[in-house]
C-alpha positions as CSV (number, residue, x, y, z in Angstrom):
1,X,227.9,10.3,132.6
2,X,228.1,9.0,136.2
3,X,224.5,9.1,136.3
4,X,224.0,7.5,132.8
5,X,226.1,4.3,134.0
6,X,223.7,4.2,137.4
7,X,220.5,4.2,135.3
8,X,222.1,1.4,133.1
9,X,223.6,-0.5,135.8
10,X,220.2,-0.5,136.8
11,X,218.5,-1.6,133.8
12,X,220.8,-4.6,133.5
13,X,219.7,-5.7,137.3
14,X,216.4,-5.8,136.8
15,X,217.0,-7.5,133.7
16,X,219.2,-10.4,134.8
17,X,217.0,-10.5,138.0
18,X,213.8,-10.9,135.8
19,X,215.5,-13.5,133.8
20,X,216.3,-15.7,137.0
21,X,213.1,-15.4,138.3
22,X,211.6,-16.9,134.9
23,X,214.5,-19.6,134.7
24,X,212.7,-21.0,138.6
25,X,209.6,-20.3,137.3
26,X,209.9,-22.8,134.4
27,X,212.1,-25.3,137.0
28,X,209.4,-24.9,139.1
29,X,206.8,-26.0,136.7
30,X,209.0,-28.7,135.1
31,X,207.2,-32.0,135.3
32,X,208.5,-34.8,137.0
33,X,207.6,-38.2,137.8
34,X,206.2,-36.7,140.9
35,X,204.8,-33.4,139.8
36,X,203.2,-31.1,136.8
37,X,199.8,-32.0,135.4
38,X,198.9,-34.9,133.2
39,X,195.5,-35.9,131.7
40,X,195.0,-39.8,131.1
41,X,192.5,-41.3,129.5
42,X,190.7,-44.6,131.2
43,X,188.5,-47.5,129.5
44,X,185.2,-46.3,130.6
45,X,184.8,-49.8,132.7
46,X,187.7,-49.8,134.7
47,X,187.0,-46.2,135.9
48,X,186.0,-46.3,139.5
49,X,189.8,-48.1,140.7
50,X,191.4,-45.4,138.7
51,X,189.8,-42.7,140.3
52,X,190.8,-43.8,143.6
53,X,194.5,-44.8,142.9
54,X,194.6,-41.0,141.1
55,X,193.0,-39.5,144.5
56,X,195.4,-41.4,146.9
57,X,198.5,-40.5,144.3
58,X,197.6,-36.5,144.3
59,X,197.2,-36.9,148.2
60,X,199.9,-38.2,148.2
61,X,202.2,-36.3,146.1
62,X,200.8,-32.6,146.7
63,X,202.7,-30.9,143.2
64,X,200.9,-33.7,140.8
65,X,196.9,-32.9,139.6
66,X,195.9,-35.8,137.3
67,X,192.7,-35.1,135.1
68,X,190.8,-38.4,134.3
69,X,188.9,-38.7,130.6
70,X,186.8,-41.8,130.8
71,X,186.0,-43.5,127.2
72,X,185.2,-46.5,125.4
73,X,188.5,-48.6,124.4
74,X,187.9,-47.8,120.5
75,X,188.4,-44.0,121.7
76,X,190.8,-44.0,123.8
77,X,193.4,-46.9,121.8
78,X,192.3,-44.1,118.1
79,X,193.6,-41.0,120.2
80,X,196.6,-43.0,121.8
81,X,197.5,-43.8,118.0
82,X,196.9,-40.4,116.8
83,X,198.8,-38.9,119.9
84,X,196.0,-36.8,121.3
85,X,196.5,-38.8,124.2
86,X,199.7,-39.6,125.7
87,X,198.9,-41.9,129.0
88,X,195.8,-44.5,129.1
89,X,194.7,-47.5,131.4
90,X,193.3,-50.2,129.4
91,X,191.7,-53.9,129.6
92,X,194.2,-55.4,126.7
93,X,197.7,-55.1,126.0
94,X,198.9,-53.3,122.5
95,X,198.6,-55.4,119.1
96,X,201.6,-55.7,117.1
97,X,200.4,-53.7,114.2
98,X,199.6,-50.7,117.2
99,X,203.0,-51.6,118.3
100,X,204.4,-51.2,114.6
101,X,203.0,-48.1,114.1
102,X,204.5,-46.6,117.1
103,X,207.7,-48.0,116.0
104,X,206.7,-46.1,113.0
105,X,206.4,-42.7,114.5
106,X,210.1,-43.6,117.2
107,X,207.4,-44.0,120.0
108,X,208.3,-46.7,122.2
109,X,205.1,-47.4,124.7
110,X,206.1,-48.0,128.2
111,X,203.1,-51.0,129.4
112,X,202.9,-51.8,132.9
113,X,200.4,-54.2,134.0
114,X,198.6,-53.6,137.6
115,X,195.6,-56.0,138.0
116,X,192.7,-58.3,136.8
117,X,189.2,-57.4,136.7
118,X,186.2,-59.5,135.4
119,X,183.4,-59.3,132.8
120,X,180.0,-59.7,135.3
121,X,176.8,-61.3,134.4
122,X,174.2,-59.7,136.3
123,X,170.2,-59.9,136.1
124,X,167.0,-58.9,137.7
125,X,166.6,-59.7,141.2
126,X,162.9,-61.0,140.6
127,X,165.2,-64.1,138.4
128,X,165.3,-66.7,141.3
129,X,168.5,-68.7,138.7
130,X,171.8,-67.0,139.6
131,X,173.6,-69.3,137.1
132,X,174.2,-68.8,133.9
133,X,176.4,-71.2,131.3
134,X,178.9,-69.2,129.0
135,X,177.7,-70.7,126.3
136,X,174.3,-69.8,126.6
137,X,175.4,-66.1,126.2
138,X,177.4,-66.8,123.4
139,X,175.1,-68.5,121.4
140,X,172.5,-65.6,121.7
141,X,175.1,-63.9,120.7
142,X,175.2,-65.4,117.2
143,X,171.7,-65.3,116.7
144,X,170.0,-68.2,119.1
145,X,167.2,-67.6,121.0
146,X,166.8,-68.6,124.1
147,X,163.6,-68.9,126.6
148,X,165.6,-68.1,129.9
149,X,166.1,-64.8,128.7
150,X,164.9,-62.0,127.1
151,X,168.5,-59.7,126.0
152,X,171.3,-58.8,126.6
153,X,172.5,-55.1,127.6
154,X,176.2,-53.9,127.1
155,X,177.4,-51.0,128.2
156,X,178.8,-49.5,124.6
157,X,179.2,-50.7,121.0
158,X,182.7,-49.6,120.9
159,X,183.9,-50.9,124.9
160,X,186.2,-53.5,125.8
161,X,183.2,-55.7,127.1
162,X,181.3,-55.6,123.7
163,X,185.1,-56.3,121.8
164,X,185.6,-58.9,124.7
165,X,182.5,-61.0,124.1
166,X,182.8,-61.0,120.2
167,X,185.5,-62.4,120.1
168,X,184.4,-64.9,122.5
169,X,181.5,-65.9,120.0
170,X,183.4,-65.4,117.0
171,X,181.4,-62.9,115.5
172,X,181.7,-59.7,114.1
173,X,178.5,-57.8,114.9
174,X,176.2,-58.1,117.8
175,X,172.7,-59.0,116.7
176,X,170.1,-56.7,115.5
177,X,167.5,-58.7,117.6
178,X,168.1,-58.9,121.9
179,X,170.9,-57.1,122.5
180,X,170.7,-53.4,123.9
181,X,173.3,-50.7,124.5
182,X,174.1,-47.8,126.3
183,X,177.0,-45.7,127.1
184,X,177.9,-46.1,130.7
185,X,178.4,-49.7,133.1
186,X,175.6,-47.4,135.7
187,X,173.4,-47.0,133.0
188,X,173.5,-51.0,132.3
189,X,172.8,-51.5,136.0
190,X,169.7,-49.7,136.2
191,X,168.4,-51.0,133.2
192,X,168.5,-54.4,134.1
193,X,167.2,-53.5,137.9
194,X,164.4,-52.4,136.0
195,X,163.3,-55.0,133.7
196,X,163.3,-58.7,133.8
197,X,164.5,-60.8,132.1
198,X,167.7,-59.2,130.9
199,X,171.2,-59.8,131.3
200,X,173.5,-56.9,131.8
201,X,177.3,-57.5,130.6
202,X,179.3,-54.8,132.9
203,X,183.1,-54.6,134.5
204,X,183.1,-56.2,137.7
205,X,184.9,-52.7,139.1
206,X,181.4,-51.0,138.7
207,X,180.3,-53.8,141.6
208,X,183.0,-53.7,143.9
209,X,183.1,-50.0,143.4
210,X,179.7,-48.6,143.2
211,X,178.9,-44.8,142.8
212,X,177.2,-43.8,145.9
213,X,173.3,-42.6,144.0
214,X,173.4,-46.7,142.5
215,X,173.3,-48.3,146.3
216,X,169.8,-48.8,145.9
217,X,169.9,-49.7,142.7
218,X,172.2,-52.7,143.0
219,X,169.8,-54.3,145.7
220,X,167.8,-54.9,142.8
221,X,170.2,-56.9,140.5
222,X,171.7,-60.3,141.1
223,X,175.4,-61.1,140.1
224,X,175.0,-63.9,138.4
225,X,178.3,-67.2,138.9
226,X,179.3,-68.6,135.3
227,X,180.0,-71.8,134.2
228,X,182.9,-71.8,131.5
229,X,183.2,-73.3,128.0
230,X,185.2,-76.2,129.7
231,X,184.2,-76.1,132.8
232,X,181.2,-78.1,134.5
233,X,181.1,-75.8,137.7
234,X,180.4,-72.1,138.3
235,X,182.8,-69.2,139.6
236,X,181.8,-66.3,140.6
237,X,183.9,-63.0,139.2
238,X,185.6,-62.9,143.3
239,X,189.3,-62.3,143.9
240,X,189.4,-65.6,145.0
241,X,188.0,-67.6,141.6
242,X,190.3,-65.2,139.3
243,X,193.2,-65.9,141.6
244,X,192.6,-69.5,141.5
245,X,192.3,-68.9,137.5
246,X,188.8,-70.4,137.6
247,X,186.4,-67.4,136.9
248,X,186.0,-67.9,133.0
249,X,185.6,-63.8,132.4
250,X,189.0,-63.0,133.6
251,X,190.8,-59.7,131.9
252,X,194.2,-57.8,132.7
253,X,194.5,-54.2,133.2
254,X,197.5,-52.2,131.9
255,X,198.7,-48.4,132.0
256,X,200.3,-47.5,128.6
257,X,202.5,-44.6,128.5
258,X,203.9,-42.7,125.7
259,X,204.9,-39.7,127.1
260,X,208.6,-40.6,125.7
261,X,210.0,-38.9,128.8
262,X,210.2,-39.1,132.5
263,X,207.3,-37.6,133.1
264,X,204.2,-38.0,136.1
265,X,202.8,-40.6,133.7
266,X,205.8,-43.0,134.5
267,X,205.3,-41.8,138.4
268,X,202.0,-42.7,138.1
269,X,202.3,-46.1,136.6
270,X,205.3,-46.9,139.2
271,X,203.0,-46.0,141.9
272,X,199.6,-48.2,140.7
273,X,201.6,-50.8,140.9
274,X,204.1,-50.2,143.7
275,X,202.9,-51.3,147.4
276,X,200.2,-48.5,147.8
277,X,198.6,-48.7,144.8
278,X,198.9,-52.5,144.7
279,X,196.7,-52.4,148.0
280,X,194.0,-50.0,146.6
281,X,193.6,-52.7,143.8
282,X,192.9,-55.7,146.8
283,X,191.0,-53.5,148.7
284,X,188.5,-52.5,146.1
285,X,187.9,-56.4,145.2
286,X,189.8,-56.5,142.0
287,X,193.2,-59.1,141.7
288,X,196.2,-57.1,142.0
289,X,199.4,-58.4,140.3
290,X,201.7,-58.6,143.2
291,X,199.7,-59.2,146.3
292,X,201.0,-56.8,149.4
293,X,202.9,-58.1,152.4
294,X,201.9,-57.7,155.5
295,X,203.9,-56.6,158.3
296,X,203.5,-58.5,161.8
297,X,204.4,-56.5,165.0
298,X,205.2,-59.1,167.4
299,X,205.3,-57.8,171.2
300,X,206.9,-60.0,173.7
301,X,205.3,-59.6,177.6
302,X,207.3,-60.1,180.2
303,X,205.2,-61.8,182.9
304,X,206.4,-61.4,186.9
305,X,205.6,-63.9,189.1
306,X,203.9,-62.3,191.9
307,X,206.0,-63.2,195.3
């Protein structure tokens, strides 16, 4: 009998210390704001800053591994809506019927805003004219011809550039004549560093940010300045012309999150547009929404008269 009530004595141990060791387990993988794994989906143009703010942030924060899905924004805003996707970084802000249907389903989207890229107009670096009028783009863009150029290349039928520019030319489809498109912002480069006499439509971050195979590519394309709709000047897409609200191809960034929880996707956002990730945004020639300080170290020297 003694030696029954051992044996089950000893059963029970192992059992409540099996049972503990699971309970840390699960604690230990628990996601928080600064740990656990998340996958985000990114609009396809913006991709390069996101990379680098998700590189600093798991360097940062060793627990946290952040997988990155790029897509076009028709993609990435379906699977947001259909919840196959629960974090994304996008070039608009929600609509009020995406917002509704949220609502809808007792989501309530967390959108922080972290920075303002550009739409660039770039060409062949044989085209001597690094000017281009706004208008001129948007009337070939509902159906105008014009002799200074021969197309237009975009980077995807379904990206925020292609959305971006139709609604800037009012129109619903892009013509069937002139226009060209591919699937990635690199592919648009090389295209155009190929052939005269087209202009490529591409995010400014694939410029300021450039893969390291396209260096040789980009010495072949010029990026072009841009004279608005009401504007008789031209702006170039710099930090400094979409500070001063003068560059006419100006677009905010946003991170949506509908994790519903306090999750890494909420650490993640925090951090993009906290100090560090505020300075990854200025450093890689985009506008960030709260420009950094900068600290001074002032040292006062003593000097000694000699005697």
């Amino acid at each position: 009998m003694l030696k029954y009530s051992k044996v089950a004595g000893l059963v029970v141990f192992v059992f409540l210390f099996a049972m503990c060791n699971q309970k840390s387990k699960n604690e230990a993988d628990k996601e928080t704001i600064l740990k656990g794994a998340l996958d985000i989906t990114v609009d396809e143009t913006v991709k390069p800053i996101i990379e680098d703010q998700v590189a600093v942030f798991e360097g940062t924060y060793y627990g946290s591994k952040i997988s990155i899905t790029p897509k076009s924004e028709s993609e990435l805003i379906n699977d947001l809506l259909n919840q196959r996707t629960k974090v994304v970084v996008t070039t608009r802000n929600l609509t009020k019927e995406e917002l509704t249907r949220f609502k809808k389903s007792k989501i309530q989207p967390r959108v922080t805003p972290f920075g303002t890229d550009a739409i660039a107009f770039i060409s062949n670096k044989s085209n001597n004219d690094t000017l281009i009028a706004l208008k001129t783009v948007i009337d070939f863009m509902q159906g105008k011809s014009d002799p200074r150029f021969d197309g237009l290349v975009f980077d995807n039928p379904n990206s925020s550039t292609v959305r971006y520019m139709k609604e800037l030319a009012k129109v619903k489809e892009l013509p069937a004549k002139g226009v060209f498109s591919f699937k990635t912002n690199d592919e648009v480069i090389k295209f155009v560093s190929e052939n005269d006499g087209m202009i490529g439509i591409i995010g400014m971050n694939w410029l300021s940010q450039p893969s390291a195979n396209m260096d040789d590519v980009l010495k072949n394309i010029n990026v072009l300045s841009v004279k608005g709709l009401n504007s008789d000047k031209y702006y170039s897409p710099t930090q400094n012309d979409l500070a001063e609200l003068k560059y006419p191809l100006a677009r905010d960034l946003y991170i949506i999150n509908c994790q519903g929880y306090t999750g890494l996707g909420m650490g993640l956002a925090s951090f993009i547009s906290g100090d560090i990730g505020q300075r990854i945004v200025l450093k890689s020639g985009l506008l960030p929404v709260r420009t950094p300080g900068r600290k001074l170290s002032i040292r006062k020297e003593i000097i000694k008269d000699k005697e």
